[in-house]
C-alpha positions as CSV (number, residue, x, y, z in Angstrom):
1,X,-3.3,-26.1,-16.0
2,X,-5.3,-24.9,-13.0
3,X,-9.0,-24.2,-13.9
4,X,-12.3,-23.4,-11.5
5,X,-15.5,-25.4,-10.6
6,X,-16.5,-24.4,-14.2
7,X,-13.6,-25.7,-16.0
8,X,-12.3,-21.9,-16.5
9,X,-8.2,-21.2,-16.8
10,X,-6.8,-18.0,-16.0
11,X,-6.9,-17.2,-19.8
12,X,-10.5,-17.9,-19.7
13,X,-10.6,-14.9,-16.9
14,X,-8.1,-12.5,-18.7
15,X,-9.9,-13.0,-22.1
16,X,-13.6,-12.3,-20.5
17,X,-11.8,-9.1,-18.5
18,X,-9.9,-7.9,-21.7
19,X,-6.4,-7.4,-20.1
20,X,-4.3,-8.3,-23.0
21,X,-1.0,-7.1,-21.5
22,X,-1.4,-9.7,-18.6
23,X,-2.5,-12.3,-21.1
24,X,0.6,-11.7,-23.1
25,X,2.6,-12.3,-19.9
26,X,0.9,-15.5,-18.8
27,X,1.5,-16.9,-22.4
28,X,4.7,-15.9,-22.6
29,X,5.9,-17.9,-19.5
30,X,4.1,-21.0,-20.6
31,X,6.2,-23.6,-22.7
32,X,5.5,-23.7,-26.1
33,X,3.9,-27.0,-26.1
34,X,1.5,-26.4,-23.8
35,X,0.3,-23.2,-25.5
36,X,-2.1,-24.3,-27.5
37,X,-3.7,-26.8,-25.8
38,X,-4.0,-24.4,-22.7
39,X,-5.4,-21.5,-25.2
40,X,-7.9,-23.8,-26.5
41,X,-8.9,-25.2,-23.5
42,X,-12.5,-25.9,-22.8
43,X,-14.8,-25.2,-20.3
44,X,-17.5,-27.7,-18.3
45,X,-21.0,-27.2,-19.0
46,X,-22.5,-25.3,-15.8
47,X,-25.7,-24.0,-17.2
48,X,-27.9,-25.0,-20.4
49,X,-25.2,-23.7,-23.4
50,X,-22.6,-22.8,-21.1
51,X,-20.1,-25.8,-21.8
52,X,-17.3,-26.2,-24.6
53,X,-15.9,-22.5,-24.1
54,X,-12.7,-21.3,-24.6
55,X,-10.8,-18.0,-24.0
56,X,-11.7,-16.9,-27.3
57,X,-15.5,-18.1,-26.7
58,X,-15.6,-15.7,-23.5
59,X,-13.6,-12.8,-25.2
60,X,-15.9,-12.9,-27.7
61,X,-18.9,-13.1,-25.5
62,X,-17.6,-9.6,-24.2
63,X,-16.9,-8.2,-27.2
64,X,-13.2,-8.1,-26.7
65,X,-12.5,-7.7,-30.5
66,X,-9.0,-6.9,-29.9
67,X,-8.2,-9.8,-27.6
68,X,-9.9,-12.0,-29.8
69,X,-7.4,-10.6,-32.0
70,X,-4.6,-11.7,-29.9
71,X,-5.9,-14.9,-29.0
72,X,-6.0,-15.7,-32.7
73,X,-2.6,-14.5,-33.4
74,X,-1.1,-16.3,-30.4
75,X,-2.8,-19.8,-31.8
76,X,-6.3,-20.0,-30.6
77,X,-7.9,-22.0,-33.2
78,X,-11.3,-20.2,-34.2
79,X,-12.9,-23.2,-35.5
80,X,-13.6,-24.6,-32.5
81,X,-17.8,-25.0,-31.0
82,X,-18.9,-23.8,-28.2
83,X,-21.9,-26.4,-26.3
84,X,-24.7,-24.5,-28.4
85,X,-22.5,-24.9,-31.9
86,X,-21.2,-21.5,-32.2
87,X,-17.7,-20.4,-33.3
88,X,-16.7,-17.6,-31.4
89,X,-16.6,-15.2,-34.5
90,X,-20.3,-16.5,-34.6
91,X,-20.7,-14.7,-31.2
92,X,-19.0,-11.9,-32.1
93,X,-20.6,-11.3,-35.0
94,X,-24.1,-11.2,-32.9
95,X,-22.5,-8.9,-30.0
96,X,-21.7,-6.4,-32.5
97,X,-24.8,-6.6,-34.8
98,X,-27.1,-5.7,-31.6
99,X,-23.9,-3.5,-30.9
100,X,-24.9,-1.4,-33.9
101,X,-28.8,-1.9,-33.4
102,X,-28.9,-0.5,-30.2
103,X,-26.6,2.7,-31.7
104,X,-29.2,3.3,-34.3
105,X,-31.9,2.8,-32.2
106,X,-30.5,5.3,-29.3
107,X,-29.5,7.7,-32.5
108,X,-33.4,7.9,-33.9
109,X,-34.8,8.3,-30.3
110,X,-32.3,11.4,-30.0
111,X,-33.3,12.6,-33.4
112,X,-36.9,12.5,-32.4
113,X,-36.1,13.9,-29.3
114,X,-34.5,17.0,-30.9
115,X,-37.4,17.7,-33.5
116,X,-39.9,17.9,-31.2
């Protein structure tokens, strides 16, 4: 299992990138037993809460919903902690409450912006 300076694996990149077909083919060519522990692979701290990641972690992170979908279905175990604590459903959770803050926000400046 090949990773970078930061401890990243090629799922790590495909996962932060969202490019679940070419995730599906690099699982798919690993051996079952190393599936797992190469999905829940973590990374090296590189930065102050940057350590403990895995390819869930970073999907999450960029609010990949759908390949943290697919990571969870393929046996990425959710309950694993990031550096700072976090679960990556923690993360996600965050990315898609300011997500939705931001939307309303942007809405009530165009409703403004339209009454006047």
């Amino acid at each position: 299992m090949e990773r970078d300076r930061r401890g990243h694996t090629v799922l790590h990149a495909l996962a932060r990138e969202g490019r679940p077909r070419l995730f599906l083919a690099v699982l798919q060519r690993l051996p079952p037993p190393l599936r797992g522990p190469f999905l829940n692979a973590q990374t090296t701290a590189m930065g102050p809460g940057c350590g403990r990641r895995t390819a869930l972690h970073m999907a999450a992170l960029y609010g990949r919903v759908g390949m943290c979908r697919l990571l969870v279905e393929a046996g990425a175990n959710p309950r694993l902690r990031d550096e700072k604590n976090r679960t990556a459903y923690e993360i996600l959770r965050c990315i898609v409450e300011a997500a939705e803050r931001d939307f309303s926000e942007a809405v009530s400046r165009r409703r403004m912006a339209t009454a006047a």
